[in-house]
C-alpha positions as CSV (number, residue, x, y, z in Angstrom):
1,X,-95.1,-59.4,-108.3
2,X,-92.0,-60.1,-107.3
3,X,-90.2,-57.9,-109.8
4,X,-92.7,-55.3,-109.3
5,X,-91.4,-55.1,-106.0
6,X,-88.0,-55.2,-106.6
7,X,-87.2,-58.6,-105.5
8,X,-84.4,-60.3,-107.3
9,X,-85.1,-63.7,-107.7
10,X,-83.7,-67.1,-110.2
11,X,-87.1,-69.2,-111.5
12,X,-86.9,-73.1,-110.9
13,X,-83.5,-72.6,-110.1
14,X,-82.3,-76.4,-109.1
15,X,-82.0,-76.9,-105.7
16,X,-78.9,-80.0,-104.8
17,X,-79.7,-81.9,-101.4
18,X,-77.7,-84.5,-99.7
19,X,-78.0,-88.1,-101.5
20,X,-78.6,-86.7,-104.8
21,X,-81.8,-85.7,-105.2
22,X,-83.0,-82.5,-106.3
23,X,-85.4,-79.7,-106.5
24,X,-86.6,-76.7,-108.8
25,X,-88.3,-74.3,-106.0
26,X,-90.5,-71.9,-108.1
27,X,-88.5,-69.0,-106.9
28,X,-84.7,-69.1,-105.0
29,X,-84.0,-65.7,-103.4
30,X,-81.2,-64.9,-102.0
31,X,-81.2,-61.5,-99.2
32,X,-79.0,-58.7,-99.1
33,X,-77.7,-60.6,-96.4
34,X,-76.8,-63.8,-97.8
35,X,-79.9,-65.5,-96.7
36,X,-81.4,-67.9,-99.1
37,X,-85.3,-68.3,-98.7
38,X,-87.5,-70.6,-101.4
39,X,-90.8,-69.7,-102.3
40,X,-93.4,-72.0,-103.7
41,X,-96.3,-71.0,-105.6
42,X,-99.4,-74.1,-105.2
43,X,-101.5,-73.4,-107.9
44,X,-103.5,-76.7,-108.3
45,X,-104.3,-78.0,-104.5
46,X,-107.8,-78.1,-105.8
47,X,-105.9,-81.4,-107.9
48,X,-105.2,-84.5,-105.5
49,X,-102.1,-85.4,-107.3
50,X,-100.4,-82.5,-107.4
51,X,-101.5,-81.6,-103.6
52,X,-100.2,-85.2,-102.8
53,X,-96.8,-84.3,-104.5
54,X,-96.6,-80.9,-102.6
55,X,-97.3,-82.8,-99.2
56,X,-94.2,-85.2,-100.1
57,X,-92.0,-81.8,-101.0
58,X,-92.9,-80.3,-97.9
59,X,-92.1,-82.8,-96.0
60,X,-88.7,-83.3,-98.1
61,X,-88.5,-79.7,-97.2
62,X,-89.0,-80.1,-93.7
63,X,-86.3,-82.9,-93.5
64,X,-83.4,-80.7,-95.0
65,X,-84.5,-77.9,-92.8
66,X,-86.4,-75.4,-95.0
67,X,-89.9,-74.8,-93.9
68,X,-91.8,-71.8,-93.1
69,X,-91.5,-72.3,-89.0
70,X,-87.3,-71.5,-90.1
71,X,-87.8,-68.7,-92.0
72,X,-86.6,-69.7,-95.0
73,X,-89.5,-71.5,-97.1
74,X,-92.7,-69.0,-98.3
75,X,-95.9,-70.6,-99.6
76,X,-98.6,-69.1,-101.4
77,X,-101.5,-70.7,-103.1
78,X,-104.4,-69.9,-105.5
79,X,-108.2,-70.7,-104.0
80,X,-109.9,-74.0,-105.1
81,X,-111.4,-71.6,-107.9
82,X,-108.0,-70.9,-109.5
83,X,-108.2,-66.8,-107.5
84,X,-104.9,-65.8,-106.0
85,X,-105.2,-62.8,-103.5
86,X,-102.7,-60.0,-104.5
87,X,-103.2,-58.7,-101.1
88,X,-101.7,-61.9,-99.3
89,X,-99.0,-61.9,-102.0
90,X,-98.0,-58.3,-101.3
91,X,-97.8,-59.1,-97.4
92,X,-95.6,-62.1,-97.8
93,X,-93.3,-59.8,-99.9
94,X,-93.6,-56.8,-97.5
95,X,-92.2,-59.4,-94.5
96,X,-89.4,-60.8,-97.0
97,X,-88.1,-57.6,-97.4
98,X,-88.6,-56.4,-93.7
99,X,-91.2,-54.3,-93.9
């Protein structure tokens, strides 16, 4: 959806923080403005590991200042059944790109 839309984007690009560690956000986008914002798809919450893994991430997140409360972090997620709402999707884009 993002190329529909006309969002350029770089998939899993990897992500350097402080101390070493790193990170492959599904999506890196960088603004016409120079603004970098990181979007992460959760398409298996409905599995307990992988929803323990994206609590940890978050938090990482949250600790080198990317989160959603910034500006610069986008979630979305699939429903327990595996269903992902275009509609939601489309919004999240729509604000991205300011509209």
């Amino acid at each position: 959806m993002l190329f529909y839309e006309g969002v350029q984007y770089k998939y899993e690009l990897e992500k350097k923080f402080p101390g070493g560690l790193t990170c492959k956000p599904d999506f890196t986008i960088t603004k016409p403005n120079g603004d970098v914002v990181y979007w992460e798809h959760l398409g298996l919450l409905s599995d307990p590991g992988y929803e323990n893994k994206w609590k940890w991430k978050k938090k990482f997140y949250e600790n080198n200042d990317i989160s959603e409360a910034i500006g610069n972090l986008i979630t979305s997620e699939d429903d327990r059944k595996g269903g992902l709402d275009t509609r939601v999707i489309k919004e999240k884009i729509a604000a991205l790109k300011g509209k």
